[in-house]
C-alpha positions in Angstrom: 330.9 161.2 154.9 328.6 159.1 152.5 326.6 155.9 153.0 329.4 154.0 150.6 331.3 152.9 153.1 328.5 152.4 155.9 326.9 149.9 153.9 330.0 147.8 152.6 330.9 147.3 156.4 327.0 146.4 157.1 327.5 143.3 154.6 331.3 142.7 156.1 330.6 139.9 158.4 328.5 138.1 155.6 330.8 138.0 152.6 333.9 136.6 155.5 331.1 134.1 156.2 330.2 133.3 152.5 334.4 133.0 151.9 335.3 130.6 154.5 332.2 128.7 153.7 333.7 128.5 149.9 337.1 127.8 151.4 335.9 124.9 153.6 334.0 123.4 150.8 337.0 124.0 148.3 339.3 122.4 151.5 336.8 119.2 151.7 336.8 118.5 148.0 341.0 118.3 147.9 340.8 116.6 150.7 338.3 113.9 149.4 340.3 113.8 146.3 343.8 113.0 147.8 342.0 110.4 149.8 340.4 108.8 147.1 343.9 108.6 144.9 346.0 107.4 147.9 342.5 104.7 148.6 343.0 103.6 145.0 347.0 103.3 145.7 346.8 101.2 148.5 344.1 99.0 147.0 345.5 98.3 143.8 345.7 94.8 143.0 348.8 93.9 141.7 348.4 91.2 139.0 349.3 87.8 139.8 352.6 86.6 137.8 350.4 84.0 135.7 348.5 86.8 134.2 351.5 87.1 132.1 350.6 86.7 128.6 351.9 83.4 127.0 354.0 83.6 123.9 352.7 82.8 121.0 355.8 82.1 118.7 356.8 79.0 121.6 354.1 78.8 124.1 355.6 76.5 127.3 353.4 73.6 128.4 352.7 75.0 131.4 350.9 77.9 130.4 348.4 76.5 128.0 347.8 74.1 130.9 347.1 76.9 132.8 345.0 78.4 129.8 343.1 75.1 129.5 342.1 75.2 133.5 341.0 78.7 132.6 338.5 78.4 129.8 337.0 74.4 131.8 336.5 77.0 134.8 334.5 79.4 132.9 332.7 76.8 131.1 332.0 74.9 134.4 331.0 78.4 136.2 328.4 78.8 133.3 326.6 75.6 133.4 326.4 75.6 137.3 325.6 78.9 137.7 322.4 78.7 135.1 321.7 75.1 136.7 321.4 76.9 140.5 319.2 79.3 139.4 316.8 77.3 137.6 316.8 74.8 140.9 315.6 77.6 143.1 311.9 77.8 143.1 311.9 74.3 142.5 312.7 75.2 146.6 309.8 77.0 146.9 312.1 80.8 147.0 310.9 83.2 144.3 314.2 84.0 143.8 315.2 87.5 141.4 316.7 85.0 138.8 317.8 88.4 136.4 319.6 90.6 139.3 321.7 86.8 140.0 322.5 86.2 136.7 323.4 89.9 136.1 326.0 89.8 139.4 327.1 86.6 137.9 327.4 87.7 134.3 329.4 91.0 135.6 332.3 88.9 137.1 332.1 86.0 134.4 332.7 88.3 131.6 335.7 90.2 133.4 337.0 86.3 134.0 336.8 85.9 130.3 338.3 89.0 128.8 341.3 87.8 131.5 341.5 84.8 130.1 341.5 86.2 126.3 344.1 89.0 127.5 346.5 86.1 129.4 346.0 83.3 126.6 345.4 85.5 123.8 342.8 83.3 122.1 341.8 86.3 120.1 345.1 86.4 118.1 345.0 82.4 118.2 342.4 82.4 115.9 343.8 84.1 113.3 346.9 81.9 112.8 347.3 78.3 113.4 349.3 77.5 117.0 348.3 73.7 117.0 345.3 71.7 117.1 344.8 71.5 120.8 345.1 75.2 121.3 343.2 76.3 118.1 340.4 74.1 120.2 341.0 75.6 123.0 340.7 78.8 121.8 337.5 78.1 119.5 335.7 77.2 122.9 337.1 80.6 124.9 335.7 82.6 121.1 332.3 80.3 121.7 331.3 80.6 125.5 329.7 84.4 124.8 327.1 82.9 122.6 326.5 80.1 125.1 326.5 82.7 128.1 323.6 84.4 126.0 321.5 81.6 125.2 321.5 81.0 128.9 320.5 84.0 129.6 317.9 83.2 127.0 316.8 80.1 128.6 317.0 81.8 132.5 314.4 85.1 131.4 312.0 82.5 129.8 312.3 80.2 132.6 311.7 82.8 134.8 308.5 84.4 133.0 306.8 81.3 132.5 307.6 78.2 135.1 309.3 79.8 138.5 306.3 81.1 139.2 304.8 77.8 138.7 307.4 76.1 140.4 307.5 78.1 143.4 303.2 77.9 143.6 303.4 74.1 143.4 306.6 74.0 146.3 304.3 76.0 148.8 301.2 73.6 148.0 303.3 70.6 148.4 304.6 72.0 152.2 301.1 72.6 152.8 299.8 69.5 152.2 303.1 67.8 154.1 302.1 70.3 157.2 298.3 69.0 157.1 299.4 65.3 156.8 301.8 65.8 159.4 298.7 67.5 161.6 296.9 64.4 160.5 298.7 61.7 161.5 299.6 63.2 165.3 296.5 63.2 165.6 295.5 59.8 164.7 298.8 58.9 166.6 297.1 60.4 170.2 
């Protein structure tokens, strides 16, 4: 007989090994795929029924109402938000201002985009619905610009005075701890 056969049984056991290796890995991959699709199934948000976009032809009272509590919330989100941040080393944290407003900005522009998609300011502006909600609409189109010119103010703010701020905070607890010190004891 020749050596053929002799040596493809000698690698045998290895290539079953290296096939149900591939299979298991094949088997794990299918199964992390099903379980990702069926995860995304049973966490899938259904939308709420005032996500329904208004009509534009006869929009009801209601919904620009509901429009109007939209935009003040994002407007009122924006202001706080930057004002929060620049409070914070005033309380002597040196606090990562950019990742914050980043988190923040994240969810604040998905708000907006709902809002656009549910009131449908973009298509407002281009024809004329009334005055209240051509206004209403102009501030939704003008809250970007003012979300960027707080970011604006919040990275200059953070380069040049939290630093400061936060320096001065920890001198002013330092002097409050040695006063303190002080006067116990005077007190004794």
């Amino acid at each position: 007989m020749s050596p053929e056969p002799k040596k493809s049984n000698e690698f045998r056991r290895y290539r079953q090994f290296l096939t149900g290796l591939y299979l298991a890995a094949a088997a794990c991959g299918v199964m992390l795929l099903v379980i990702s699709v069926v995860f995304q199934l049973a966490t899938r948000i259904e939308p709420e029924p005032s996500n329904v976009q208004i009509s534009l032809s006869q929009p009801a009272s209601g919904q620009l109402l509901h429009c109007h509590n939209k935009v003040s919330e994002l407007y009122q989100e924006l202001g706080k938000t930057t004002a929060q941040l620049v409070v914070q080393p005033a309380n002597g944290k040196r606090p990562q201002i950019g990742a914050q407003w980043q988190e923040f900005s994240r969810n604040w522009k998905k708000d907006w985009k709902q809002a656009d998609h549910i009131c449908r300011f973009s298509e407002a502006l281009k024809t004329h619905r009334g005055v209240a909600y051509g206004r209403l609409a102009r501030v939704h189109h003008d809250l970007p610009t003012m979300h960027l010119k707080y970011q604006s103010l919040l990275i200059q703010f953070d380069k040049q005075q939290a630093a400061e701020l936060v320096r001065m905070r920890r001198a002013l607890d330092r002097s409050r701890t040695a006063l303190v010190e002080a006067a116990n004891r005077e007190a004794r």
